[in-house]
HTML snippet that shows the backbone in 3Dmol.js (N, CA, C, O; Angstrom):
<script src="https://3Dmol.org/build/3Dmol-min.js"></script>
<div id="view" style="width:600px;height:400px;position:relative"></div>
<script>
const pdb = `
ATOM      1  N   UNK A   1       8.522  19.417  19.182  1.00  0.00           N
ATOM      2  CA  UNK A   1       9.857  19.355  18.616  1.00  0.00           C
ATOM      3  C   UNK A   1      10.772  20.188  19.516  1.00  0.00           C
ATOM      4  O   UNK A   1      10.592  21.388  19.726  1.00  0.00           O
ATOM      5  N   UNK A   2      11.797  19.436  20.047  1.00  0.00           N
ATOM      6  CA  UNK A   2      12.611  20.014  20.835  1.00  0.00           C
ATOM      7  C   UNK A   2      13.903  21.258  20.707  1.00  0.00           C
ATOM      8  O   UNK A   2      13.114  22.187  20.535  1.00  0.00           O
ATOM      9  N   UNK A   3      14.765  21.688  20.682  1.00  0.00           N
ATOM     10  CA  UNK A   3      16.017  22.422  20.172  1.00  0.00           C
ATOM     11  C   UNK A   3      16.622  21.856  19.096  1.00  0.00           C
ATOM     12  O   UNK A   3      16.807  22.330  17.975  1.00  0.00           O
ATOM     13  N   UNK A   4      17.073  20.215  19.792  1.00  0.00           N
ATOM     14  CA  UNK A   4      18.306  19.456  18.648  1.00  0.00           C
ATOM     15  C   UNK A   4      17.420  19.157  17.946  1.00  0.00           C
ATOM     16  O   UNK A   4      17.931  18.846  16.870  1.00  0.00           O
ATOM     17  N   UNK A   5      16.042  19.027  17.880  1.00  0.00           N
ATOM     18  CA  UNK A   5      15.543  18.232  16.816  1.00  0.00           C
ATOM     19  C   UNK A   5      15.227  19.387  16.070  1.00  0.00           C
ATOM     20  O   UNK A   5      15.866  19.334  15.019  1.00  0.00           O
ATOM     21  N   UNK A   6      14.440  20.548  16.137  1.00  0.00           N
ATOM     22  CA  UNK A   6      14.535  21.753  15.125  1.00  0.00           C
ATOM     23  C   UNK A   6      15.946  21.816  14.170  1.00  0.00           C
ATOM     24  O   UNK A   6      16.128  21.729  12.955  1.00  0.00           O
ATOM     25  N   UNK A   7      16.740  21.987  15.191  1.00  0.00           N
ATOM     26  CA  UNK A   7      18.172  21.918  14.453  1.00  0.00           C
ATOM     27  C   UNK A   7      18.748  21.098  13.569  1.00  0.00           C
ATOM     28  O   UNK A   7      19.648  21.434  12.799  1.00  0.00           O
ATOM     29  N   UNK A   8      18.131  19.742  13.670  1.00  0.00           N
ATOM     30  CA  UNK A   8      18.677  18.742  12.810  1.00  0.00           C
ATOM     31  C   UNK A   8      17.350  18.903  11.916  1.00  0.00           C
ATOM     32  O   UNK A   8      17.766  18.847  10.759  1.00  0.00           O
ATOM     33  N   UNK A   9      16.240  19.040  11.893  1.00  0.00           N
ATOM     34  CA  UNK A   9      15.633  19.219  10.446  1.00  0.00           C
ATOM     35  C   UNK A   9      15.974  20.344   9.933  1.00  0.00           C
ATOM     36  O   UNK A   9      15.811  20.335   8.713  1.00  0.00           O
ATOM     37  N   UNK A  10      16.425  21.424  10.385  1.00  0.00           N
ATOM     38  CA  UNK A  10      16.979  22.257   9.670  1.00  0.00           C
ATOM     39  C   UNK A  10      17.900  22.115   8.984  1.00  0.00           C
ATOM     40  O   UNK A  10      18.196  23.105   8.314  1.00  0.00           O
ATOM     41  N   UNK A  11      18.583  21.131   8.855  1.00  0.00           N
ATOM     42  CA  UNK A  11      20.012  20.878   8.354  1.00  0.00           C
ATOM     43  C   UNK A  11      19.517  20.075   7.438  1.00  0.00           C
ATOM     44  O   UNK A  11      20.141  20.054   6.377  1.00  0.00           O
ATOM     45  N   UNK A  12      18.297  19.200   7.549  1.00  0.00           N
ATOM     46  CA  UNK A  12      17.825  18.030   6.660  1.00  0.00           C
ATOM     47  C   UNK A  12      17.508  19.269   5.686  1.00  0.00           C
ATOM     48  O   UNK A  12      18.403  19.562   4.894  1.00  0.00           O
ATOM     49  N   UNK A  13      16.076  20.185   5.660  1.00  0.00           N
ATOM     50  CA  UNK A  13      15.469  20.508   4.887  1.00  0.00           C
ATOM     51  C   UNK A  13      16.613  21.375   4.108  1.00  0.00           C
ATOM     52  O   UNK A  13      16.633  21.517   2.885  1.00  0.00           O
ATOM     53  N   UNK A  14      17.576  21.939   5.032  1.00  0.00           N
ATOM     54  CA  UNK A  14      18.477  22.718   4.038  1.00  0.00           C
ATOM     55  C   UNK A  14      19.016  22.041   2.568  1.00  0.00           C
ATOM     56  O   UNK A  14      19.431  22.715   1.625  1.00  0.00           O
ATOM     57  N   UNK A  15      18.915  20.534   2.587  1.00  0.00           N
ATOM     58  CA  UNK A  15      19.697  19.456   1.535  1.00  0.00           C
ATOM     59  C   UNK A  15      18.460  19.513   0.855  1.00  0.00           C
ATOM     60  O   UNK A  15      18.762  19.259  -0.311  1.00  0.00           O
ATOM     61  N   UNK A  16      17.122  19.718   0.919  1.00  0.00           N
ATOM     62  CA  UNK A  16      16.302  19.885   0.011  1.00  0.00           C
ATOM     63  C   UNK A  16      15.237  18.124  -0.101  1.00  0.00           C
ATOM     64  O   UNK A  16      15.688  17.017   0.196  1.00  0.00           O
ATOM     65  N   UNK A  17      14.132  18.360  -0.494  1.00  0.00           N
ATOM     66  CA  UNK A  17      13.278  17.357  -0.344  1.00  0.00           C
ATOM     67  C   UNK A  17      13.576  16.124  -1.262  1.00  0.00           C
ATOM     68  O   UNK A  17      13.562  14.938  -0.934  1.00  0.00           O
ATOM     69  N   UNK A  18      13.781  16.536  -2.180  1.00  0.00           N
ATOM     70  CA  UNK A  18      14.999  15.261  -3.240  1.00  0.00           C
ATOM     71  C   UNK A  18      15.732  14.755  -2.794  1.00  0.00           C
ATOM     72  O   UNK A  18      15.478  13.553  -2.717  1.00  0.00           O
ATOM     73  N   UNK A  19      16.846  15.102  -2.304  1.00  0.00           N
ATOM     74  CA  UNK A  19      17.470  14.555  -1.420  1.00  0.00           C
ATOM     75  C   UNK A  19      17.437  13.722  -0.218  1.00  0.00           C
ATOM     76  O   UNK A  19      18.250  12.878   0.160  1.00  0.00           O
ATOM     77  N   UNK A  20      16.385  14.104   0.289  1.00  0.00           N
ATOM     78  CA  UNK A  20      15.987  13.825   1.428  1.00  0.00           C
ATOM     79  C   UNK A  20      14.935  12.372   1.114  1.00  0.00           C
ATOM     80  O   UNK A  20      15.340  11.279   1.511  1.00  0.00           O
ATOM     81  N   UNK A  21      14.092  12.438   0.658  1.00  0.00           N
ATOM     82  CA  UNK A  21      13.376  11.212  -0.312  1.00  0.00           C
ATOM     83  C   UNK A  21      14.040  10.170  -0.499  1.00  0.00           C
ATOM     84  O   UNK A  21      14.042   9.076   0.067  1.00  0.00           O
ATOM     85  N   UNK A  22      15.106  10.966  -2.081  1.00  0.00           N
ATOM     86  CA  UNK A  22      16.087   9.442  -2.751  1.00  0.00           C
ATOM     87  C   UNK A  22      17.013   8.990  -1.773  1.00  0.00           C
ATOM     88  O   UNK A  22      16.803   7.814  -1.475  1.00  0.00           O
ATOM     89  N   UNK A  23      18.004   9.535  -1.144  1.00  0.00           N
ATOM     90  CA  UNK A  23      18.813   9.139  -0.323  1.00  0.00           C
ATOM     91  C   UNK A  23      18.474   7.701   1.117  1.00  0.00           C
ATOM     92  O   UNK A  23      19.188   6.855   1.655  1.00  0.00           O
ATOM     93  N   UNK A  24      16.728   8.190   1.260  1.00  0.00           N
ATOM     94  CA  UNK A  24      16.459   7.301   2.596  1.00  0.00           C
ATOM     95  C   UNK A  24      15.507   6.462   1.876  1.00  0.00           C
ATOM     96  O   UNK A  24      14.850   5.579   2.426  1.00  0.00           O
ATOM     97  N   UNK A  25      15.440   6.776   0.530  1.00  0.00           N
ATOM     98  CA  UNK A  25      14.802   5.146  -0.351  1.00  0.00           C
ATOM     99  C   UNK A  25      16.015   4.393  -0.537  1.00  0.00           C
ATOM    100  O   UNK A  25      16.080   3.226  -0.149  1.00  0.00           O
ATOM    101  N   UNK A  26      17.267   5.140  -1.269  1.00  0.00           N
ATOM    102  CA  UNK A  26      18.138   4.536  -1.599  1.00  0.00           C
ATOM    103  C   UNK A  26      18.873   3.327  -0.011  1.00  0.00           C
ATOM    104  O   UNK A  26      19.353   2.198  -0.116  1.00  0.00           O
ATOM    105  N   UNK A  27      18.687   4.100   1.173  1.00  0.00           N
ATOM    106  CA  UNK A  27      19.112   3.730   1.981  1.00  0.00           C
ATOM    107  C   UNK A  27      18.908   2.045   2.896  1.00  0.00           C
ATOM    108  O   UNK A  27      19.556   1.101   3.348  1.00  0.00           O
ATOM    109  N   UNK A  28      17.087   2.737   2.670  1.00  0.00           N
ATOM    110  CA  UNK A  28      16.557   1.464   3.208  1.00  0.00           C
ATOM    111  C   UNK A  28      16.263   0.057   2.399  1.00  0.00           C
ATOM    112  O   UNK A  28      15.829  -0.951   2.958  1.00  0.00           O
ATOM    113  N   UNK A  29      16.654   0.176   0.603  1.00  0.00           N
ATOM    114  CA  UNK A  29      16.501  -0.459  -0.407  1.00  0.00           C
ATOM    115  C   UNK A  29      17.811  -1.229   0.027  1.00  0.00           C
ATOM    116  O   UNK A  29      17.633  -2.413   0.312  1.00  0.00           O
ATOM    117  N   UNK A  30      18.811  -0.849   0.099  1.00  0.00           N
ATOM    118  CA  UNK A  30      20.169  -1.484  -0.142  1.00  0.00           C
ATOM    119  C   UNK A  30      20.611  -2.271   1.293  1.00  0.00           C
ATOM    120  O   UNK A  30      21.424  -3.155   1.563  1.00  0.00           O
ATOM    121  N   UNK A  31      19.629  -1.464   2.072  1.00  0.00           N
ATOM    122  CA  UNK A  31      19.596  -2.449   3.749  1.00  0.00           C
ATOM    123  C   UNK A  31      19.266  -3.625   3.642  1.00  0.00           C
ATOM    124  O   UNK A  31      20.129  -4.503   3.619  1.00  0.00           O
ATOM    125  N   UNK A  32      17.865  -3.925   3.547  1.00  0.00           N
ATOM    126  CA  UNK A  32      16.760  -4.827   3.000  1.00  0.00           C
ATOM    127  C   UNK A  32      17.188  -5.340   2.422  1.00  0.00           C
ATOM    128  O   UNK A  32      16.976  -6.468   2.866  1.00  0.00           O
ATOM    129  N   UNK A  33      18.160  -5.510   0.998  1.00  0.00           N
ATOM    130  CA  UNK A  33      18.822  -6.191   0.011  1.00  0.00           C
ATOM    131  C   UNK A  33      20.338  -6.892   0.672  1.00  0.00           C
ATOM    132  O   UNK A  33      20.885  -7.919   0.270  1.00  0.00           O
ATOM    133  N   UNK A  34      20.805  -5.965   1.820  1.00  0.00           N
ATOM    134  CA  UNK A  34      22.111  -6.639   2.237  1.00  0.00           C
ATOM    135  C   UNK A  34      21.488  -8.001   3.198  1.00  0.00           C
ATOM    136  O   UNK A  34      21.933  -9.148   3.145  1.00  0.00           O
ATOM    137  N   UNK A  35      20.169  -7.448   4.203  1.00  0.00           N
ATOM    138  CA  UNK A  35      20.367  -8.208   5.190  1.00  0.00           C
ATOM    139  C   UNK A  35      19.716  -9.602   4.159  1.00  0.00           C
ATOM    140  O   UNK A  35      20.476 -10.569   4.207  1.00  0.00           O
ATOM    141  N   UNK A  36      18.579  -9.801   3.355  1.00  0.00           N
ATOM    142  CA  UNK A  36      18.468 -10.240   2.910  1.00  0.00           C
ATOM    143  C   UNK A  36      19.345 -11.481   1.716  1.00  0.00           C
ATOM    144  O   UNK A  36      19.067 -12.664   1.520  1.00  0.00           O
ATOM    145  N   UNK A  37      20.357 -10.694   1.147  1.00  0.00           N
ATOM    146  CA  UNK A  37      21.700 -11.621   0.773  1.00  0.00           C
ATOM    147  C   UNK A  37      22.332 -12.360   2.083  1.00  0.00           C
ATOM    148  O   UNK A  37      22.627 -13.555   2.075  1.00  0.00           O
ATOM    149  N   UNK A  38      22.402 -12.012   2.540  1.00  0.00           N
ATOM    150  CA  UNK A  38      23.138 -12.346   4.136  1.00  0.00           C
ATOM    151  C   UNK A  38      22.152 -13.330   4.693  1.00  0.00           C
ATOM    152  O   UNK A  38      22.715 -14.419   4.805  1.00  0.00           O
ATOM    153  N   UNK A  39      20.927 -13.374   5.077  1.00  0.00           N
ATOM    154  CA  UNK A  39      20.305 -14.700   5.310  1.00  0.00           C
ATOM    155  C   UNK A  39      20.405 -15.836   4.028  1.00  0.00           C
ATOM    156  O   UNK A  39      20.295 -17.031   4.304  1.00  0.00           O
ATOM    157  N   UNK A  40      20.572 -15.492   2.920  1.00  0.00           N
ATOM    158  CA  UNK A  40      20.267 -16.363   1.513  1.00  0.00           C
ATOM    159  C   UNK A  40      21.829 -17.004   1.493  1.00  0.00           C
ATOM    160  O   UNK A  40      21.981 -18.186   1.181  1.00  0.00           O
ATOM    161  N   UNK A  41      22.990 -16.144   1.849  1.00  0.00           N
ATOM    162  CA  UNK A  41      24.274 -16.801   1.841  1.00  0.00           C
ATOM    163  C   UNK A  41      24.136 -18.059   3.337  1.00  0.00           C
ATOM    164  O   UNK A  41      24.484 -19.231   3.191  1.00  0.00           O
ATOM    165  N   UNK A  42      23.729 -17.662   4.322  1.00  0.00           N
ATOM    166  CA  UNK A  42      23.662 -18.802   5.536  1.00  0.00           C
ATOM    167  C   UNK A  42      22.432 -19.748   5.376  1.00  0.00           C
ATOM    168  O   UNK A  42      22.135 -20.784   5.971  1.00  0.00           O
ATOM    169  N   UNK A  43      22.049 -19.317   4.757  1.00  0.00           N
ATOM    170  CA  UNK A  43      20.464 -20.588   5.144  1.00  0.00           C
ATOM    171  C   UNK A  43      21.044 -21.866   4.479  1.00  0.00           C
ATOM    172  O   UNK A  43      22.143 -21.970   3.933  1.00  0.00           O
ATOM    173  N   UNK A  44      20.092 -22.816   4.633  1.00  0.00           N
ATOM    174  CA  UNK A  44      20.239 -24.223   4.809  1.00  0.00           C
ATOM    175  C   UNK A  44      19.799 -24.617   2.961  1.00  0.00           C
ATOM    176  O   UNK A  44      20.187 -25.612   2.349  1.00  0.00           O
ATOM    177  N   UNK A  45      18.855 -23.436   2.379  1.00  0.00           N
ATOM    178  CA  UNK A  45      17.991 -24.063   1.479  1.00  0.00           C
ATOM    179  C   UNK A  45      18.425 -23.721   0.184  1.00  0.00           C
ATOM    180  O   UNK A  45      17.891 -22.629  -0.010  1.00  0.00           O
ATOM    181  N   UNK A  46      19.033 -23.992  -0.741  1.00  0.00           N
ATOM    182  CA  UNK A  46      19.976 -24.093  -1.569  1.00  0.00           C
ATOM    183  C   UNK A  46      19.434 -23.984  -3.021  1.00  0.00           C
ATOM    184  O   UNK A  46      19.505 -24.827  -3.916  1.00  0.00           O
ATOM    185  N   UNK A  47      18.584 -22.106  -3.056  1.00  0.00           N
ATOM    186  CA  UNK A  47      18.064 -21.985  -4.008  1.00  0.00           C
ATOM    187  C   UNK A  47      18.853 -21.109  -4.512  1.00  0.00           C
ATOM    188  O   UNK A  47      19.428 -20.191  -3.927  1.00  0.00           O
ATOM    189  N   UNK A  48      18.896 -21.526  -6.127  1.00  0.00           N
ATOM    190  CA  UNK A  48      20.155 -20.761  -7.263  1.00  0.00           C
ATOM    191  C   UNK A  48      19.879 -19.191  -7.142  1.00  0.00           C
ATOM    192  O   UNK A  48      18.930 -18.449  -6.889  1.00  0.00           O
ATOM    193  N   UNK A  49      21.032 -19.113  -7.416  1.00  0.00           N
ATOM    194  CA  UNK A  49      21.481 -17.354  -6.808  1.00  0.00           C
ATOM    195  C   UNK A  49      20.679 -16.361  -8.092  1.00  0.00           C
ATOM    196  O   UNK A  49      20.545 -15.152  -7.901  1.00  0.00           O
ATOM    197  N   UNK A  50      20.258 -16.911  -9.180  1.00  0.00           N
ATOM    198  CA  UNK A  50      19.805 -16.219 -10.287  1.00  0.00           C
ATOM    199  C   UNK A  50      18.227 -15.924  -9.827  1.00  0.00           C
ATOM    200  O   UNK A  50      17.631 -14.872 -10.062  1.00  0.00           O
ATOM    201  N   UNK A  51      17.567 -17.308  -8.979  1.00  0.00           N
ATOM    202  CA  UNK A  51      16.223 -16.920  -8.801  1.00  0.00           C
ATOM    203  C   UNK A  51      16.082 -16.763  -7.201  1.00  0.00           C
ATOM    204  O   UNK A  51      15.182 -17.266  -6.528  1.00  0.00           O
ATOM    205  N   UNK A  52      16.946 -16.118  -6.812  1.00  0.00           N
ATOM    206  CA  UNK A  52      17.110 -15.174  -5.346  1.00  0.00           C
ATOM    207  C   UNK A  52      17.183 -13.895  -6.175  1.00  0.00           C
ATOM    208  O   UNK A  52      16.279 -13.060  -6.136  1.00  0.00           O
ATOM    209  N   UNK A  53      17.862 -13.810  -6.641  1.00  0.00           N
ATOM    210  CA  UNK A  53      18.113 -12.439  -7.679  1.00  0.00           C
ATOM    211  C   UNK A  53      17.003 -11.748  -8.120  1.00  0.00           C
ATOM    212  O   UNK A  53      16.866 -10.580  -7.758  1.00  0.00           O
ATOM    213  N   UNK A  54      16.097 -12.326  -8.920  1.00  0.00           N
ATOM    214  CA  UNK A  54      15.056 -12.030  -9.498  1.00  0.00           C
ATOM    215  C   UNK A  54      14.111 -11.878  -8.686  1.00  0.00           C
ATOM    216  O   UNK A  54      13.442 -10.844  -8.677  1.00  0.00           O
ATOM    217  N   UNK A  55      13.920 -12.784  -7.949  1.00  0.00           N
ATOM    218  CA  UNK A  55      12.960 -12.569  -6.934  1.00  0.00           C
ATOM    219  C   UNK A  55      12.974 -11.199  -5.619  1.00  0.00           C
ATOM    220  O   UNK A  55      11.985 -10.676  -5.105  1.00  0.00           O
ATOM    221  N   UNK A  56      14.178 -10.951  -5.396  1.00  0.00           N
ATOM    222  CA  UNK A  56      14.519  -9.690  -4.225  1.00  0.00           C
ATOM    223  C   UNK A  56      14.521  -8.316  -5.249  1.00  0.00           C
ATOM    224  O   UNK A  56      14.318  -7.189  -4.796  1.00  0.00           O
ATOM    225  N   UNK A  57      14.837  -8.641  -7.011  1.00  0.00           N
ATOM    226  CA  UNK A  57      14.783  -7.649  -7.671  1.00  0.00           C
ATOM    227  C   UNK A  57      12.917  -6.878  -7.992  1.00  0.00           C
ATOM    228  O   UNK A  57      12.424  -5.861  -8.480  1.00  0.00           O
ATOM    229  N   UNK A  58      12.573  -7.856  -7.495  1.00  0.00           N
ATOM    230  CA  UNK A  58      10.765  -7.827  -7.773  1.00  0.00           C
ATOM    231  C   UNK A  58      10.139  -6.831  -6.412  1.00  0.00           C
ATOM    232  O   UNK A  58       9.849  -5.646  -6.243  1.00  0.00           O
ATOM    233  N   UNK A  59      10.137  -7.737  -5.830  1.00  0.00           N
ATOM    234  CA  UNK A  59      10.540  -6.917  -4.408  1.00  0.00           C
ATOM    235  C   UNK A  59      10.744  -6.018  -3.832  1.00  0.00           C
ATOM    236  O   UNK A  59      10.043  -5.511  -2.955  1.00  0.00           O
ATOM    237  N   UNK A  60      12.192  -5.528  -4.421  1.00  0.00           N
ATOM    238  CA  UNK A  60      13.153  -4.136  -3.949  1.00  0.00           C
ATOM    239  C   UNK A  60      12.288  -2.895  -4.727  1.00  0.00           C
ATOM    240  O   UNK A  60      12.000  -1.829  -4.184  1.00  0.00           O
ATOM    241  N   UNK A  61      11.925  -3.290  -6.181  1.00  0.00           N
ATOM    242  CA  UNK A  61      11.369  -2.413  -7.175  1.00  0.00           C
ATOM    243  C   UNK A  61      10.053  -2.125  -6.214  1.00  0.00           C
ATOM    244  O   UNK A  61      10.108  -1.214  -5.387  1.00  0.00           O
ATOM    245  N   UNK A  62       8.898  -2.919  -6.354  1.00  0.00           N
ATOM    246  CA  UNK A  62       7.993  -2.389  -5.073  1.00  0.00           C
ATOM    247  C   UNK A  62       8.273  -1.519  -4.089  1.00  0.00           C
ATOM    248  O   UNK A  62       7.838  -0.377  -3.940  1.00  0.00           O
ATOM    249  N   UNK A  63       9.103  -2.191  -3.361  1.00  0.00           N
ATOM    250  CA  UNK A  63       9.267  -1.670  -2.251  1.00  0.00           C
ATOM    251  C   UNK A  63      10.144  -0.123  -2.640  1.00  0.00           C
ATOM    252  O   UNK A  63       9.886   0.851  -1.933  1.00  0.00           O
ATOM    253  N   UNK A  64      11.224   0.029  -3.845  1.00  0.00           N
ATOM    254  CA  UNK A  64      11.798   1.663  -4.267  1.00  0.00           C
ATOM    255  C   UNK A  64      10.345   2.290  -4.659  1.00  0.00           C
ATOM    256  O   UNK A  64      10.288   3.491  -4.393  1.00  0.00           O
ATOM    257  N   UNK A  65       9.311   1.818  -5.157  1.00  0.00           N
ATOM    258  CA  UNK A  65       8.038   2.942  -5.579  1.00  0.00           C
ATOM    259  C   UNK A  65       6.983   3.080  -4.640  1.00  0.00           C
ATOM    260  O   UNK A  65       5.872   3.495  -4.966  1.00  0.00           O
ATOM    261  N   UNK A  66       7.372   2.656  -3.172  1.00  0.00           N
ATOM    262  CA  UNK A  66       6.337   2.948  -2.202  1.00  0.00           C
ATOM    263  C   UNK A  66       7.149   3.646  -1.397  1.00  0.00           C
ATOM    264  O   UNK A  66       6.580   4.566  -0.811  1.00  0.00           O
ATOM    265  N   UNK A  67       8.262   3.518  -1.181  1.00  0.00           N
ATOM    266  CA  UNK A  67       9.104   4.358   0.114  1.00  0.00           C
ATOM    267  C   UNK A  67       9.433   6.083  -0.403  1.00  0.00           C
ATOM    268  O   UNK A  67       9.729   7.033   0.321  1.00  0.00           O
ATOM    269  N   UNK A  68       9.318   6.062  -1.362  1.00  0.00           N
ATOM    270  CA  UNK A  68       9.307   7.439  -1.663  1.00  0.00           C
ATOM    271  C   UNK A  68       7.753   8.078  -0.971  1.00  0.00           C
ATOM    272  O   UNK A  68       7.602   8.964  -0.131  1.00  0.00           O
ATOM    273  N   UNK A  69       7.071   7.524  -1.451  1.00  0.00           N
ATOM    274  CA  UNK A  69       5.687   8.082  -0.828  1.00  0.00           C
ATOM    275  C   UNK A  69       5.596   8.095   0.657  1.00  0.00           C
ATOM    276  O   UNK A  69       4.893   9.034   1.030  1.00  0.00           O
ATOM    277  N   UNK A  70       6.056   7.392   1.609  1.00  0.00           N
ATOM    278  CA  UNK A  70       6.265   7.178   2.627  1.00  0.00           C
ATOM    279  C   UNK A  70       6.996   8.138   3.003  1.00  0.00           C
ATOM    280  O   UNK A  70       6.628   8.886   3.908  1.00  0.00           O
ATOM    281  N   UNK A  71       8.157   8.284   2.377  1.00  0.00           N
ATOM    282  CA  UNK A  71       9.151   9.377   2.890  1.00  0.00           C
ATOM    283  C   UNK A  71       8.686  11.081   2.828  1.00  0.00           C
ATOM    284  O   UNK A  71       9.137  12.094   3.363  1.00  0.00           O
ATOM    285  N   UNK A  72       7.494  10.793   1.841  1.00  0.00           N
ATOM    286  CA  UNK A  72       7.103  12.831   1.523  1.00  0.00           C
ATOM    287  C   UNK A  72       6.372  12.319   2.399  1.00  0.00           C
ATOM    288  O   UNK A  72       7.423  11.913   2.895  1.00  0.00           O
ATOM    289  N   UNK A  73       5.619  11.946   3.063  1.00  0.00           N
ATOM    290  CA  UNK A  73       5.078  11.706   4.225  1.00  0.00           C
ATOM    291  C   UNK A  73       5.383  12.254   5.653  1.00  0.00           C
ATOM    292  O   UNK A  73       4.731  13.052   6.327  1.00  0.00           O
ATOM    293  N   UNK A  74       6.736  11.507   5.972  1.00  0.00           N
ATOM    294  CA  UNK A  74       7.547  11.959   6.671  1.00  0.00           C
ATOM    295  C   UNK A  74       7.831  13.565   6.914  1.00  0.00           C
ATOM    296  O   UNK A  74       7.893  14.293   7.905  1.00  0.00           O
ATOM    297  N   UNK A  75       7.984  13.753   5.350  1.00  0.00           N
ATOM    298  CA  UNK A  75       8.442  15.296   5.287  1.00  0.00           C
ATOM    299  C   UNK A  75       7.512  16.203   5.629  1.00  0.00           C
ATOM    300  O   UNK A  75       7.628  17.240   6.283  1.00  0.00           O
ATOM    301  N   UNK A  76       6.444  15.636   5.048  1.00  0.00           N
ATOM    302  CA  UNK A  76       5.352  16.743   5.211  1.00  0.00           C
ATOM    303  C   UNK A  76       5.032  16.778   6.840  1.00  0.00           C
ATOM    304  O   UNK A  76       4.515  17.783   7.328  1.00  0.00           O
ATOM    305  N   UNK A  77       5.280  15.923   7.444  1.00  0.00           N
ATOM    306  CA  UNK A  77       5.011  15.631   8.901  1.00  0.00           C
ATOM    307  C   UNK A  77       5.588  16.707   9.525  1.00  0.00           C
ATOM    308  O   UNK A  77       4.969  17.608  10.091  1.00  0.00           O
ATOM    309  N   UNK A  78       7.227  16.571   9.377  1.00  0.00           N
ATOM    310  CA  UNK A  78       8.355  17.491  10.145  1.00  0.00           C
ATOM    311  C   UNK A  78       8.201  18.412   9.854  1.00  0.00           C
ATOM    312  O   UNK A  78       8.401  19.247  10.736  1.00  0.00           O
ATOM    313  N   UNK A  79       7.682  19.035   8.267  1.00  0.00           N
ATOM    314  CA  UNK A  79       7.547  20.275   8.340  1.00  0.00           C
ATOM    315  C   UNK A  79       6.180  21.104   9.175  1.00  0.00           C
ATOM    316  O   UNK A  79       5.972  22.253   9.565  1.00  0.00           O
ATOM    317  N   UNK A  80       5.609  20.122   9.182  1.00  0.00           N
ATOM    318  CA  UNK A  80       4.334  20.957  10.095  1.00  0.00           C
ATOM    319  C   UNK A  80       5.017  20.914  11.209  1.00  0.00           C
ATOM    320  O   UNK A  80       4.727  21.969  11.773  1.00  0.00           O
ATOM    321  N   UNK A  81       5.692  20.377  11.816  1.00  0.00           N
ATOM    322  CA  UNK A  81       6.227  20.368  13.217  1.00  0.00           C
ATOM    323  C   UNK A  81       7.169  21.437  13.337  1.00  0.00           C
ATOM    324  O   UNK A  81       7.256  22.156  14.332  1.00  0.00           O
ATOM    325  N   UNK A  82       8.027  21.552  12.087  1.00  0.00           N
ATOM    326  CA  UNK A  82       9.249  22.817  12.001  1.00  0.00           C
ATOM    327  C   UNK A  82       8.212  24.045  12.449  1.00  0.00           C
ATOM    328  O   UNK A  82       8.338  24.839  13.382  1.00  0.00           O
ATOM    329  N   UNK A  83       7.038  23.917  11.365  1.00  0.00           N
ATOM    330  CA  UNK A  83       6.612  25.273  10.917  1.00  0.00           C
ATOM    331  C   UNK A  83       5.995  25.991  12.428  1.00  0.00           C
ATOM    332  O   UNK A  83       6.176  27.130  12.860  1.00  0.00           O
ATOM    333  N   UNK A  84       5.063  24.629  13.126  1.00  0.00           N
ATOM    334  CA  UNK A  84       5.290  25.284  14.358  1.00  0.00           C
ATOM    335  C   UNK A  84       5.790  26.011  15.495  1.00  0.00           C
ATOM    336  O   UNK A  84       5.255  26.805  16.268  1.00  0.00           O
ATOM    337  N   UNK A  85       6.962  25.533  15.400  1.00  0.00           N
ATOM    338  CA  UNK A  85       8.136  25.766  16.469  1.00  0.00           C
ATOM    339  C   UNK A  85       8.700  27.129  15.611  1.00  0.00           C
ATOM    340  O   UNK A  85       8.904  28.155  16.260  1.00  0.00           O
ATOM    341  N   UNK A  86       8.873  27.125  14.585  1.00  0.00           N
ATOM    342  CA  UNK A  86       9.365  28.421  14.038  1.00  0.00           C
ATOM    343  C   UNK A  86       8.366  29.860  14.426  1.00  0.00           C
ATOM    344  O   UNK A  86       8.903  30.893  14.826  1.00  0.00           O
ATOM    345  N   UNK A  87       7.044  29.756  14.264  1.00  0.00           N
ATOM    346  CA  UNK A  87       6.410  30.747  14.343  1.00  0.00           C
ATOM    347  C   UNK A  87       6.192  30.944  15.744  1.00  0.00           C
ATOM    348  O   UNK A  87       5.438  31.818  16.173  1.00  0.00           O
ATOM    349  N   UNK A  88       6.911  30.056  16.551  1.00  0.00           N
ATOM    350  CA  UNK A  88       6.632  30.584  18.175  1.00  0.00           C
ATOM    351  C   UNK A  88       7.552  31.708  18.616  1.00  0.00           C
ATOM    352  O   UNK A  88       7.456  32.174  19.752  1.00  0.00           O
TER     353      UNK A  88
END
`;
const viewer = $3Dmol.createViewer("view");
viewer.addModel(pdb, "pdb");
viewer.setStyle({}, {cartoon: {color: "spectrum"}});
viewer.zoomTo();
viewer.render();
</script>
């Protein structure tokens, strides 16, 4: 872990691990859901918007109760990496 990158998890962990979690579930949920509307508005195949709905709502829910786990993942990662660089 380099200078800027110490520095910028420092600024992450300062916002706290909640934050840090919901915000980049919330983030990558509503990505996934835009780009996804956005192919369903251009495509060719002309399935009703109620069972696009339901179906990306099935989906998104999965996919919000695994990215949290993924993300303390993450965290726990950087912090072993912080914790290193700190005690040098």
């Amino acid at each position: 872990m380099n200078q800027t990158q110490h520095q910028r998890w420092s600024k992450i962990r300062s916002g706290g691990f909640f934050k840090y979690v919901t915000l980049n579930t919330i983030s990558i949920v509503l990505g996934i859901f835009s780009v996804r509307l956005l192919i369903h508005a251009f495509s060719s195949e002309k399935v009703p918007f109620e069972e696009f709905l339901s179906a990306q709502f099935m989906n998104l829910g999965i996919t919000a109760l695994v990215l949290p786990f993924v993300f303390w993942g993450f965290w726990l990662y950087q912090e072993s990496k912080y914790k290193k660089v700190s005690e040098r």
